[in-house]
C-alpha positions as CSV (number, residue, x, y, z in Angstrom):
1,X,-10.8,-20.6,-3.2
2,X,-8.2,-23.2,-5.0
3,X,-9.1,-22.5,-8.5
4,X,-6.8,-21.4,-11.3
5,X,-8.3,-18.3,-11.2
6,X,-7.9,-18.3,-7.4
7,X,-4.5,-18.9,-7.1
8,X,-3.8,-16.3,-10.1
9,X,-6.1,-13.5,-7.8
10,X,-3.5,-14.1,-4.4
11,X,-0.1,-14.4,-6.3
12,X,-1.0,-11.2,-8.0
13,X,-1.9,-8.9,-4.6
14,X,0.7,-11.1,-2.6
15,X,3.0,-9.0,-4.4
16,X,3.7,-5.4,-3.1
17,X,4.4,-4.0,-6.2
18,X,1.6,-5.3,-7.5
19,X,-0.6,-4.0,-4.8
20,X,1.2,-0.5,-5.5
21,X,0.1,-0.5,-9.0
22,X,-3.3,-1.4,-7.9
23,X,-3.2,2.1,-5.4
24,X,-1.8,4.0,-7.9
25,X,-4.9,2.7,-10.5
26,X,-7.9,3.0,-7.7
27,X,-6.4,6.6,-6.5
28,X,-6.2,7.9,-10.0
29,X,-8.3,6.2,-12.5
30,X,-7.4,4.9,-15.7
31,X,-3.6,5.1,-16.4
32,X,-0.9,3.9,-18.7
33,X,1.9,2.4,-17.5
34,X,4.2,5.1,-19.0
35,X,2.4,7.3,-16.4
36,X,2.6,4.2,-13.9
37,X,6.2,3.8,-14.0
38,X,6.9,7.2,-13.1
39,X,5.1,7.2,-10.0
40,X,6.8,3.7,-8.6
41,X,10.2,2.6,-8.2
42,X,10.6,0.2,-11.0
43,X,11.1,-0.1,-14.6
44,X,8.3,0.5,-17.5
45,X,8.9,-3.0,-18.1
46,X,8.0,-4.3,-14.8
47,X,5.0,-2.1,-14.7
48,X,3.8,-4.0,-18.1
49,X,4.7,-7.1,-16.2
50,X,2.8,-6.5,-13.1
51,X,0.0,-5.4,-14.7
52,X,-0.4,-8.0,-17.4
53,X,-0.4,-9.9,-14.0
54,X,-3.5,-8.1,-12.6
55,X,-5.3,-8.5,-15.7
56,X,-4.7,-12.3,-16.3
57,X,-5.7,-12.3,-12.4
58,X,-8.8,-10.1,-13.5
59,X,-7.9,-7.1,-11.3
60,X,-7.3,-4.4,-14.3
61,X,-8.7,-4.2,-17.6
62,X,-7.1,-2.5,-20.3
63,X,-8.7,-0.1,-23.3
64,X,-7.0,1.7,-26.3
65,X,-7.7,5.2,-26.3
66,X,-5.7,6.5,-29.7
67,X,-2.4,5.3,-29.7
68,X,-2.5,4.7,-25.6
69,X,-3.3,1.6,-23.6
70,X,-4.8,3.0,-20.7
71,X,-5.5,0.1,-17.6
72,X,-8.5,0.6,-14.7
73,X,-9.1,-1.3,-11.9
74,X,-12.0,-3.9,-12.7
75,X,-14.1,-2.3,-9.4
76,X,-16.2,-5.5,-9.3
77,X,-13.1,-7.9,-9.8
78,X,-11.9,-6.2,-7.0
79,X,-14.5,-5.9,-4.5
80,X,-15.3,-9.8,-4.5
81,X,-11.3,-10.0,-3.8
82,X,-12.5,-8.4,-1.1
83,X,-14.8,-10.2,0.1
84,X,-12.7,-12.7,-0.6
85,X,-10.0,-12.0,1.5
86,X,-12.4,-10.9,4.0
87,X,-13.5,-14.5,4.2
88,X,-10.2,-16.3,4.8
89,X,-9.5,-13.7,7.4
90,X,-12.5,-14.6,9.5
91,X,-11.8,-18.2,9.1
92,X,-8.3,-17.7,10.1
93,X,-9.4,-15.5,13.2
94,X,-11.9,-18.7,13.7
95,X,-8.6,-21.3,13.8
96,X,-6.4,-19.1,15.9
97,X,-9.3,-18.8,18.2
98,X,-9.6,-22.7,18.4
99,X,-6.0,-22.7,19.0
100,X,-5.7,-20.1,21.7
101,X,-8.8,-22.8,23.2
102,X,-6.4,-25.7,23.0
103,X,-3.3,-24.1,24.4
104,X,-5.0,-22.4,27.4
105,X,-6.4,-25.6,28.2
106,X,-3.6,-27.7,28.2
107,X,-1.6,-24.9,30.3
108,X,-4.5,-25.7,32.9
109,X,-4.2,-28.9,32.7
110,X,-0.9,-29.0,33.6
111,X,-0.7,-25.9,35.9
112,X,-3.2,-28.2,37.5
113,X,-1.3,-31.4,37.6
114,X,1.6,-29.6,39.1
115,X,-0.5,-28.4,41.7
116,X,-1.1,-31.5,42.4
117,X,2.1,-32.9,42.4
118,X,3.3,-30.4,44.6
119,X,0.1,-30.9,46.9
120,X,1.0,-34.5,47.5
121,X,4.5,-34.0,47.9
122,X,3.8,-31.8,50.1
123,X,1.8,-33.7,52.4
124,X,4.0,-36.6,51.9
125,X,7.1,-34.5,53.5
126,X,4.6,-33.1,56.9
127,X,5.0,-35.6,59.6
């Protein structure tokens, strides 16, 4: 994915905080970030912050309920994250596989061209 949207998705659960927020949301449902705040180890403001992030990222959505904002995770939003991030995994699994290929073969090759190094030497030094 190397979209907008994309980018906006990985920048806002790179962040640890961010992903705390997100825990705090899917563990407890709809909360404000007055209630937020009090449950992390950061500022009000930086909960508004963080979670103005997830919703620009599409993670949260926000409602009014009286004279509350109250934020919930976007379940969808988040499962095709998932799936998302399920993705690159594998194809990062799939390219360190490729290189744990290349490097054990060229350790063979060369454990082999030493063996035969040392096999000619060898015969080379036997009268």
């Amino acid at each position: 994915m190397t979209t907008q949207a994309g980018d906006e998705l990985w920048s806002a659960i790179g962040d640890p905080s961010r992903r705390e927020v997100i825990d705090l949301l899917t563990g407890h449902g709809p909360a404000s970030a007055s209630w937020l705040a009090g449950r992390v180890p950061f500022s009000r403001q930086a909960v508004a912050k963080h979670l103005a992030v997830l919703e620009r990222a599409g993670l949260v959505a926000r409602r009014k309920e009286g004279r509350e904002v109250l934020y919930r995770i976007d379940a969808a939003r988040l499962e095709a994250a998932t799936r998302e991030m399920a993705e690159v995994a594998a194809q990062w699994d799939r390219r360190l596989r490729a290189v744990k290929r290349l490097a054990e073969a060229a350790y063979e090759h060369e454990h082999e061209r030493k063996t035969e190094a040392e096999t000619g030497a060898s015969e080379r030094d036997t009268p």
